[in-house]
C-alpha positions as CSV (number, residue, x, y, z in Angstrom):
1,X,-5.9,-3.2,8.1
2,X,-3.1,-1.1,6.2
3,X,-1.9,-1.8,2.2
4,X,1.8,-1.3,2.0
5,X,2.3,-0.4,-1.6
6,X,5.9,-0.7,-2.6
7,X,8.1,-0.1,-6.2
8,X,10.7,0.9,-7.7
9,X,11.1,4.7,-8.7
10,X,7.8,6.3,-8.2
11,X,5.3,3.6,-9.6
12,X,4.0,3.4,-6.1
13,X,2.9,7.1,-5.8
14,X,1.5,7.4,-9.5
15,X,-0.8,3.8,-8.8
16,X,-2.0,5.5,-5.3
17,X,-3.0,8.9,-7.0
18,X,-5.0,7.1,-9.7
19,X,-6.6,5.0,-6.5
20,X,-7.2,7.9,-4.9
21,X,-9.0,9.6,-8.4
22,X,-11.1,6.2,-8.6
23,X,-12.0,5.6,-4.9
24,X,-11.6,8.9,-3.2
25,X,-10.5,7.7,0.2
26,X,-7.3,5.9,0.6
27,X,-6.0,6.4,3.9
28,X,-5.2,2.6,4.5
29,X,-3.3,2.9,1.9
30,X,0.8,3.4,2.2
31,X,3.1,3.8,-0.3
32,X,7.4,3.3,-0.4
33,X,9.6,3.2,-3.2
34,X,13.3,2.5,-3.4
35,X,14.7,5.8,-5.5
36,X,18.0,5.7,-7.0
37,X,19.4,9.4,-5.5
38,X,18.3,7.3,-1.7
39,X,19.8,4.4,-2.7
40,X,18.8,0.8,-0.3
41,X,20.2,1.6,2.9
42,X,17.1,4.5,3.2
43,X,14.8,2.4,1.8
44,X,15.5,-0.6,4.3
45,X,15.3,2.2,7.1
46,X,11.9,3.7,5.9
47,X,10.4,0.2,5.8
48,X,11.8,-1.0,8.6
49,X,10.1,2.2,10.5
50,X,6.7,1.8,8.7
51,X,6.3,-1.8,9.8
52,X,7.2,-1.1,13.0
53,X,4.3,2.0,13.6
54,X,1.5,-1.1,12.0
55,X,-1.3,-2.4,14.3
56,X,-3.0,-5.2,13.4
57,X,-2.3,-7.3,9.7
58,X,-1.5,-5.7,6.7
59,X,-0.7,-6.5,3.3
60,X,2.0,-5.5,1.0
61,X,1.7,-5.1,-2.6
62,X,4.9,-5.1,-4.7
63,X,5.9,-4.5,-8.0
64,X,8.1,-7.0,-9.0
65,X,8.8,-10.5,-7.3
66,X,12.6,-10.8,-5.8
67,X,13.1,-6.9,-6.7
68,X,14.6,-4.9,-3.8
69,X,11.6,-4.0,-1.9
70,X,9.8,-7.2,-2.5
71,X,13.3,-8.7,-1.1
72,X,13.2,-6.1,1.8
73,X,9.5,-6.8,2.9
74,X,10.2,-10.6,2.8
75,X,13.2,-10.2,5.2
76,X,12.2,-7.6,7.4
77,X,8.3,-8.9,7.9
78,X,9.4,-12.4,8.2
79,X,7.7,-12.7,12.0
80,X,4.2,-11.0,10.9
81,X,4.4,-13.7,7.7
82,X,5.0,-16.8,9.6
83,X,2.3,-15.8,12.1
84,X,-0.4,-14.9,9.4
85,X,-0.5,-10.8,10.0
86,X,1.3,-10.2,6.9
87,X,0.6,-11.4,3.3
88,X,2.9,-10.0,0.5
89,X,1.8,-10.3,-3.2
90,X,3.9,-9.4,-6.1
91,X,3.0,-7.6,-9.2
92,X,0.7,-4.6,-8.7
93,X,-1.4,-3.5,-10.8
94,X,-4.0,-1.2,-10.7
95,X,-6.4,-3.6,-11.0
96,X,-5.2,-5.5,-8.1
97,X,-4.6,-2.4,-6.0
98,X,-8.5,-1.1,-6.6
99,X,-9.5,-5.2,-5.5
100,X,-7.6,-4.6,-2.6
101,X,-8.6,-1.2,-1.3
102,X,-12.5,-1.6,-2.2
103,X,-11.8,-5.1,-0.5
104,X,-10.6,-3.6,2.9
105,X,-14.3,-1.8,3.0
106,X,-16.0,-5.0,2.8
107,X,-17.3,-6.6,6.3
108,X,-16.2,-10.5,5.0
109,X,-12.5,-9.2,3.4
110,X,-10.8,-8.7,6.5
111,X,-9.6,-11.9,6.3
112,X,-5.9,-12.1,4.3
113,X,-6.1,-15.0,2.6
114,X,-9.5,-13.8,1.5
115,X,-8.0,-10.7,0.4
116,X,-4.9,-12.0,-1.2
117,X,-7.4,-14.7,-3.3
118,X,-9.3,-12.0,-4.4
119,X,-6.7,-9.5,-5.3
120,X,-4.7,-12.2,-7.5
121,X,-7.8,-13.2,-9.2
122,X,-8.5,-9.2,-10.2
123,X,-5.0,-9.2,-11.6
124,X,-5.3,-11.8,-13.8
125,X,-8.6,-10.8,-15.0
126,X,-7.5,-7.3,-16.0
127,X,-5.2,-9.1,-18.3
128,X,-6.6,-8.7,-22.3
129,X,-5.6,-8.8,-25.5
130,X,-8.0,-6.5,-27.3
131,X,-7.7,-6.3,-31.1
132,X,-10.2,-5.1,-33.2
133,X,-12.2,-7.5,-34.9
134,X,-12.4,-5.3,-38.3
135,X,-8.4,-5.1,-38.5
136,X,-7.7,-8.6,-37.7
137,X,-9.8,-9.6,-41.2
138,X,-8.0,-6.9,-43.3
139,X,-4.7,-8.2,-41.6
140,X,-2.7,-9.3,-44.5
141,X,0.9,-10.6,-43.1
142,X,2.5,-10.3,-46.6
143,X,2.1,-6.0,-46.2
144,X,4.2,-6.0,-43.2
145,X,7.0,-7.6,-44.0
């Protein structure tokens, strides 16, 4: 199975290289990002290319829901979604990427839905709000105004 990683600019490449420092190995792992000096037409082409060289399912991570290349996957993997090879989740994060990648070396996460379940559930569990007990009592509203 093969991770499509796609963004805007070059989030896609920056999120793989920290994978790669993490995991080590990411060779499932794809990345695509629309740049501006490229423009869409060359982004639809690369895509189009890249799904067209993938054996067996794969998954595509985006970074934002109805951006360009989450708009571009949808349309152009349209057959591989209605016939369960292709799942496409919306946004990335790092947390969600590692879920995915460490997922693909599991013997019982080949299964997309499985996969996609898990990876969603590792992105909203990387979600905190972390303040520091010791401010939060000194925290006098009245200073900041």
């Amino acid at each position: 199975m093969k991770v499509i990683l796609l963004s805007h600019g070059t989030l896609a490449q920056g999120m793989a290289e920290a994978c790669r420092m993490i995991l080590g190995d990411t060779s499932r792992l794809l990345t695509l990002s629309l740049e501006e000096e490229a423009g869409v037409a060359a982004f639809e082409d690369e895509l189009r290319q890249l799904l067209q060289e993938i054996e067996g399912p794969y998954m595509i991570l985006c970074d934002l829901y109805f951006g360009t290349p989450f708009n571009m996957a949808a349309r152009l993997a349209q057959e591989d979604l209605l016939n369960g090879r292709c799942r496409i989740l919306t946004g990335v994060n790092l947390a969600m990427l590692l879920e995915v990648m460490t997922g693909l070396e599991e013997e019982d996460m080949t299964d997309l839905d499985k996969l996609a379940r898990a990876a969603m559930a590792a992105c909203r569990e990387g979600f905190h709000d972390y303040i520091i007990k010791e401010i939060v009592d000194n925290y006098d509203e009245d200073e900041c105004l």
